[in-house]
N, C-alpha and C positions, 0 to 999 in steps of 0.2 A: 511357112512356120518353122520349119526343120533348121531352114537357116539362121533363123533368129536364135532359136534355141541353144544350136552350135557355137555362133556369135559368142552367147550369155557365157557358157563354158569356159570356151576358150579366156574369155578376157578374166574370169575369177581364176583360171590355171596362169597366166600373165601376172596377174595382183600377187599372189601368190610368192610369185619370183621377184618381186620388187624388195630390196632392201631400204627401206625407211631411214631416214636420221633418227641418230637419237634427241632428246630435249637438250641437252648439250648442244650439241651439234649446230640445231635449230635456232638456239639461241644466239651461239656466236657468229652465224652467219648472219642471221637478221642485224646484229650489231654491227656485224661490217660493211653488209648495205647503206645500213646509215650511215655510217660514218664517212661511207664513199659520198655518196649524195651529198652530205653537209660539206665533205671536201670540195665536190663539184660545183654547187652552189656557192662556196666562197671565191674561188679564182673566178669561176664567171662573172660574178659579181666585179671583182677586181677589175678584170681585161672589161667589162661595160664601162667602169667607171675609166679607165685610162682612157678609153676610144673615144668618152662623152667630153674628158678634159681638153683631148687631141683634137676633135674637130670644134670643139669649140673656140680653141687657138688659132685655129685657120680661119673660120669664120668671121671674126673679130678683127682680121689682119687686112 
């Protein structure tokens, strides 16, 4: 039980030392995630669509 307790401690003395973003911060990162992701989802999309035009050139031949 001692060690549990130690455990509980130590991790609120941890929390403690964490520096948080601020809502700023929070927010423009969230927006840049998206904005990756939507980037990322458009060129895959692209290079799908090349590979699906490309082998179906070959297919057909």
């Amino acid at each position: 039980m001692n060690k549990l307790i130690n455990y509980i401690k130590e991790s609120i003395a941890e929390m403690k030392k964490v520096t948080w973003p601020t809502k700023k911060e929070t927010y423009n990162y969230t927006l840049l995630v998206i904005g990756i992701s939507i980037g990322m989802a458009i060129f895959l999309g692209i290079l799908d669509y090349l590979f699906t035009i490309g082998f179906e050139f070959f297919l057909t031949k």
